[in-house]
C-alpha positions as CSV (number, residue, x, y, z in Angstrom):
1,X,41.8,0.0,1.8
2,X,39.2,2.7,2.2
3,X,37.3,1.5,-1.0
4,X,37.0,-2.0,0.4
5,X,36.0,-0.8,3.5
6,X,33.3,1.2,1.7
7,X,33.0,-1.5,-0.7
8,X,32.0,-4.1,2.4
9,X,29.3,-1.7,4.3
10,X,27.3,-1.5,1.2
11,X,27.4,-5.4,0.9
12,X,25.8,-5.4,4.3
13,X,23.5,-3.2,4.0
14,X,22.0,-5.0,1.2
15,X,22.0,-7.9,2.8
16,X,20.5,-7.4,6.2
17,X,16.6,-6.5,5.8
18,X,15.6,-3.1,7.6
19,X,12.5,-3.7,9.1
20,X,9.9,-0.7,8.6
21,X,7.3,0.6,10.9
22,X,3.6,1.2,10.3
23,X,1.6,4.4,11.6
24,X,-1.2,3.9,13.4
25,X,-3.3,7.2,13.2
26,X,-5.6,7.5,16.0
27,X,-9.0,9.8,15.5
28,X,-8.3,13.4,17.5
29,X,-5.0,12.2,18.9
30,X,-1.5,11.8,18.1
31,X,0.1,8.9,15.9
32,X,1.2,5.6,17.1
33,X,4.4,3.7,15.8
34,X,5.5,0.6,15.7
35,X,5.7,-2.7,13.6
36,X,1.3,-3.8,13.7
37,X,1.2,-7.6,14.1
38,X,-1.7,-8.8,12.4
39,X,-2.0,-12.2,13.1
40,X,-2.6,-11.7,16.8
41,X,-5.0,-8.5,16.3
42,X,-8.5,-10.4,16.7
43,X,-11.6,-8.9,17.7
44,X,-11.5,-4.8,18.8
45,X,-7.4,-4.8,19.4
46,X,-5.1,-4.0,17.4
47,X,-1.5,-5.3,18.4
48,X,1.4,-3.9,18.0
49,X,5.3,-3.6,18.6
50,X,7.0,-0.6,19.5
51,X,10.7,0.0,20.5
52,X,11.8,1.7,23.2
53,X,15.0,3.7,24.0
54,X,17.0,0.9,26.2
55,X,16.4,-1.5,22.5
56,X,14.2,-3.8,23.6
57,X,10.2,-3.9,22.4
58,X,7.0,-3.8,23.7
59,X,3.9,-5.4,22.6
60,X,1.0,-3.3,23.3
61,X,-2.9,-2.9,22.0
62,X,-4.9,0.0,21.0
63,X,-8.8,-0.5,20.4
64,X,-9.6,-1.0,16.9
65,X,-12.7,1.6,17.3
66,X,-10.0,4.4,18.2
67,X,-7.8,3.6,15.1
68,X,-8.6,6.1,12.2
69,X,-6.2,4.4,9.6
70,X,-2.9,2.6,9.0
71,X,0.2,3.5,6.8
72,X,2.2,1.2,6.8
């Protein structure tokens, strides 16, 4: 029973997609996470979602001219 049990978590593990997070590296400050939405970044802001504890997520900015890089 265990090995089916085993066998059943893997299967969903494979198939629901984990969604990764991008850094957003700021110059002389600390790095931003969160999942960067690049459709909707236009102009000097650079959108993004991040999570917070109680699950739900927020979709803030950051001025492109204070972003150093991305990793996604």
């Amino acid at each position: 029973m265990g090995r089916y049990l085993l066998f059943f978590g893997c299967v969903l593990l494979g198939v629901f997609p984990c969604k990764s997070q991008d850094v957003i590296v700021l110059h002389k400050e600390n790095k931003l996470t969160g999942r960067v939405l690049w459709e909707k970044s236009k102009g000097d802001s650079l959108f993004y979602r991040s999570a917070v504890s109680s699950g739900d997520s927020l979709l803030l900015f950051v001025p492109r001219r204070r972003v150093e890089y991305v990793l996604s």
